[in-house]
N, C-alpha and C positions, 0 to 999 in steps of 0.2 A: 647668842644674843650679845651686844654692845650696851654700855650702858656707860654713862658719867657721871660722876659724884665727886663734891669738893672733899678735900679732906685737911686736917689742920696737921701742920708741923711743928712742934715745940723742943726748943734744945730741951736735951737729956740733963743732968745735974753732972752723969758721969761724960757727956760727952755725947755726941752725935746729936739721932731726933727722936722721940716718940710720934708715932702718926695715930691717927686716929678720923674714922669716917663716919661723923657725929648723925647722919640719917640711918645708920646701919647698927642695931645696938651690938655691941660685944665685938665689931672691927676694930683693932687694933694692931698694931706692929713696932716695930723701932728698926732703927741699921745706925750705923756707923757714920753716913755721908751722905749727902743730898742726893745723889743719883741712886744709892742703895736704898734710901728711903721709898724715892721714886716705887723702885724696882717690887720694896716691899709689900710696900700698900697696893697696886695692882694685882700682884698675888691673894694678899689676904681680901680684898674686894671681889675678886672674880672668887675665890673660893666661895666666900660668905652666898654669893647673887646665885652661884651654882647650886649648891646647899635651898634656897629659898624654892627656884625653877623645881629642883628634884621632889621637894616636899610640897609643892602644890598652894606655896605661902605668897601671899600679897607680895611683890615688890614697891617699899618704901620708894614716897620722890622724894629728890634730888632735891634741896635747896638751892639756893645762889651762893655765890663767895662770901657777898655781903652780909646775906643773913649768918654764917657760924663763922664768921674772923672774931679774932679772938687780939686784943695790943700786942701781946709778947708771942705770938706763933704767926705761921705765914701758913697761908693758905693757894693752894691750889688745885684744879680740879683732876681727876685719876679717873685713866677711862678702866674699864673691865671689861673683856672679852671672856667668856664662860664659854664658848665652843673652843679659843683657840686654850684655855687653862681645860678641858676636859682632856683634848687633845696632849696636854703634855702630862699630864697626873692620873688622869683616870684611862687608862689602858688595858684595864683589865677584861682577858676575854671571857665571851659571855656564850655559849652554847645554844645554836638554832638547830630547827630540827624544820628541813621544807622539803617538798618534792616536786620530781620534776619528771616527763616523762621518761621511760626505760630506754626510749631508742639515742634520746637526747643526752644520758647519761652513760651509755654504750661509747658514744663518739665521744664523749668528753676525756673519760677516761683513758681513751686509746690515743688521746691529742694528748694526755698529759695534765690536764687544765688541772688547775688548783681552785677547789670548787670556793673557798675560802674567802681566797683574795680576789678569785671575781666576782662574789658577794660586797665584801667590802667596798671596792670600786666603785659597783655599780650604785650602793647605796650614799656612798659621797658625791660620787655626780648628782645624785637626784636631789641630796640635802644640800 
């Protein structure tokens, strides 16, 4: 799922930004430099939105810019992608158990197939 949400940027005291994704309670991050900012907040946004999908929770809306700008931070909006952050952090495999007929698993076997990954496959094309 896609999703967008403003988020504030505030220099750090030491340096750089803190971020912060004031519709999302407990989003938070910091980096070093505006692009890392950038970079951070999408991670910890698509984390958080993952976390919500997973556990069956409301997704908070999204305010405008206008409503949380803040005088001393800058504000812009952070999309989150939660299929393509599943994709790079949650990889862990998960054990199916399906069947299929005997003749069809005869021939498969003897072609080689990787019954595995053409599960996989099949299930990415369909999602």
């Amino acid at each position: 799922m896609r999703y967008v949400y403003p988020a504030l940027f505030e220099p750090a005291e030491e340096g750089g930004y803190n971020v912060s994704v004031p519709d999302i309670p407990g989003c938070f991050t910091c980096a070093d430099s505006m692009p890392e900012a950038i970079r951070m907040a999408e991670d910890a946004l698509s984390m958080m939105l993952a976390s919500y999908e997973d556990d069956g929770e409301t997704i908070p809306v999204a305010r405008t810019l206008a409503e949380i700008r803040k005088d001393d931070s800058e504000v812009s909006y952070i999309l989150a992608d939660t299929d393509e952050w599943r994709k790079r952090f949650d990889s862990k495999a998960v054990k199916k158990t399906l069947s299929i007929p005997s003749w069809l698993n005869k021939k498969a076997e003897k072609a080689g197939v990787n019954f595995s990954q053409v599960l996989r496959d099949a299930l990415a094309a369909i999602l």
